[in-house]
N, C-alpha and C positions, 0 to 999 in steps of 0.2 A: 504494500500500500504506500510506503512513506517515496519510492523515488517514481510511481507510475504516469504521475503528470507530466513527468519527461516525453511520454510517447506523446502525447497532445500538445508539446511544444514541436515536436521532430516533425510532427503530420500541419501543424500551422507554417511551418518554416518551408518543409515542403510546398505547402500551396503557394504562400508568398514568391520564391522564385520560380515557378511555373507560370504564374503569372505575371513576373519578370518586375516583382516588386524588391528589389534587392537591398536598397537602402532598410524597409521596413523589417525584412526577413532578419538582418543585421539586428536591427533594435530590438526587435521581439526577441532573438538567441542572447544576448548581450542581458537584456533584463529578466531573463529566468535564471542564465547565470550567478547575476548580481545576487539576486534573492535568496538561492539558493546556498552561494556564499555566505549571505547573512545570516541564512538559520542554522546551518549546518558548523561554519567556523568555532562558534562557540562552546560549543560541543565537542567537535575536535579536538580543541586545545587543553579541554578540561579532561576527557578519557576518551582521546582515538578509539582504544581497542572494543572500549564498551558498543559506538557507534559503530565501525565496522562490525563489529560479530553480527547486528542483525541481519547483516547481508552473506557472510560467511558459513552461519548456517544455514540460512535459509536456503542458500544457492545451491547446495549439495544434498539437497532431501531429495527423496524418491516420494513416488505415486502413492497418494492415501485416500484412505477411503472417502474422505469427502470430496475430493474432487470429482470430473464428468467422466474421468477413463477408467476410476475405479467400477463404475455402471457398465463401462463399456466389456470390461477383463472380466469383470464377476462371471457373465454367464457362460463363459471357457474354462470356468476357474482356473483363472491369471493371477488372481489378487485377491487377499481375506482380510478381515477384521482379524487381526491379530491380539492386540493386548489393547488399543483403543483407535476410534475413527478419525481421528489426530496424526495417527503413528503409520508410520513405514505400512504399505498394505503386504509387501513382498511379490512384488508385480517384475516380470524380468526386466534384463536391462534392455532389451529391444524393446521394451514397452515405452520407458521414458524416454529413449534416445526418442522412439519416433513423437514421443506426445511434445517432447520440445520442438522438434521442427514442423508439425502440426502448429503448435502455436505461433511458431514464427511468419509461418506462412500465411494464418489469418489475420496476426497483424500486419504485417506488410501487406496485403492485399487490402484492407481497410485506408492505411497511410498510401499508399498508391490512388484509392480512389480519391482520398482529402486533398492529392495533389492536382488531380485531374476534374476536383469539381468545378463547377460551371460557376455556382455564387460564393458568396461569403459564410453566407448564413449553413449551407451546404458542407461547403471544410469544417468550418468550428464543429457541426452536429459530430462529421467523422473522426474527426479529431476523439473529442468526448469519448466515440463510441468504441474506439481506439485502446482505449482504456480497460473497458467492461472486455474484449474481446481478450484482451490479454491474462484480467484476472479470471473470466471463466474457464481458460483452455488452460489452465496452470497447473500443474501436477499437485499441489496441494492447495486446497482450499480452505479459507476461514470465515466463519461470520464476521468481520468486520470488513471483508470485501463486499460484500454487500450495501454497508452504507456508500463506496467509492461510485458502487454501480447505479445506485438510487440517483444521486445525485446529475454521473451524467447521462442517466435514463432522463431525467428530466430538463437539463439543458439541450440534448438532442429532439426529444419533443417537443418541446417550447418551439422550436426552428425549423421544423418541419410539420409537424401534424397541424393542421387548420380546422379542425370539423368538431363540431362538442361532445359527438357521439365515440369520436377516434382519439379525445384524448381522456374518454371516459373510459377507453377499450384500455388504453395505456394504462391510466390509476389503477384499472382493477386485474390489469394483468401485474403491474409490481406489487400491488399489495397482496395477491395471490401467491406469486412469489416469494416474499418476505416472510409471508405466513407459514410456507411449505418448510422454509430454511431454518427456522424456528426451529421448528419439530426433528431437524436432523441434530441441533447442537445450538441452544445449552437443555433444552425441555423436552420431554419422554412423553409419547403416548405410550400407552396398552399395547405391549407385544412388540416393543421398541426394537429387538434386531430385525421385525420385519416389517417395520412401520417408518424406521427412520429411511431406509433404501427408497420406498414408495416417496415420500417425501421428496427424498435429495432428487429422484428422478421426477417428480411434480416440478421443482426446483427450476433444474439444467434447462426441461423441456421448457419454460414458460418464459426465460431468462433468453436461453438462443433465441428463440423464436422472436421475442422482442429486438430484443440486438440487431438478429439481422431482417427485422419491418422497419424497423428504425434506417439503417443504415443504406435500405433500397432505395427506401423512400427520399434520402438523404441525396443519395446519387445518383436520381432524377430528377431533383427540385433543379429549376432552370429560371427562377425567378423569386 
């Protein structure tokens, strides 16, 4: 979560020179820089190692159960619930290798379209959605990607969907959503190892499926 807004800088930067706005492209890289410098410096200097480790471990975990390819391994038995849906699933390594370049390819194909959209209003949405596509395809999942995804579920709606009906379909498709993600982690229904799966895949399905409505729709808008 803490460095993802970097791809919605990368996917606006891209748009800006495609449109052969270069000076802007500059100031817009220059001042997430800056920012970033700001937050991050102080922290730095106070315990480096503490600041890095969250990216040090994190980078080296394998496939668990909450993420979308734990649903996808399961019915191979690829991957289990081992000691918690947190933890390592024990998915092989051709699992991950391929679910990382899986994900690279969704987001570059997202930043590719942010480059090539037609408005403004168009890139920023992909941008945004840029974001969600990175945290859904990710080998480990956490409830607090979820608020990341809320938030640019709803900057990409705001700038695209027009109709009171289709941003009624939106509310209730993320609060649908939100609601399913619950139930996977931290709150237990009834029969919870075979309620939370149902859930996490209530979840994935209602989350893609928004993502990429959002993102079509994004990559059509001509005005």
């Amino acid at each position: 979560v803490k460095w993802t807004p970097a791809l919605a800088v990368v996917a606006l930067v891209a748009w800006l020179l495609t449109t052969r706005r270069v000076r802007e492209a500059a100031a817009h890289a220059a001042a997430f820089a800056a920012t970033l410098t700001l937050v991050y410096a102080p922290f730095l200097v106070w315990s480096p190692s503490e600041v890095l480790a969250a990216y040090e471990r994190q980078s080296g975990r394998s496939i668990t159960p909450e993420s979308v390819w734990y649903l996808l391994l399961r019915p191979f038995d690829l991957a289990h619930v081992r000691t918690h849906i947190s933890f390592a699933a024990g998915a092989p390594r051709w699992a991950n290798v391929a679910a990382g370049l899986l994900q690279a390819a969704v987001v570059l194909a997202l930043v590719a379209a942010a480059a090539r959209a037609r408005t403004q209003r168009a890139a920023v949405a992909l941008a945004a959605l840029a974001l969600v596509a990175f945290l859904l395809t990710n080998r480990i999942f956490s409830p607090q990607f979820v608020l990341v995804a809320f938030a640019a579920w709803a900057v990409a709606a705001a700038l695209v969907v027009r109709t009171r009906r289709e941003q009624l379909w939106v509310g209730a498709t993320m609060a649908t959503a939100g609601l399913a993600n619950e139930f996977v982690y931290p709150f237990a229904l009834p029969r919870y190892d075979v309620t939370w799966v149902l859930c996490s895949l209530t979840f994935f399905a209602l989350a893609l499926a928004l993502t990429a409505s959002l993102a079509l729709r994004a990559a059509r808008t001509s005005e």
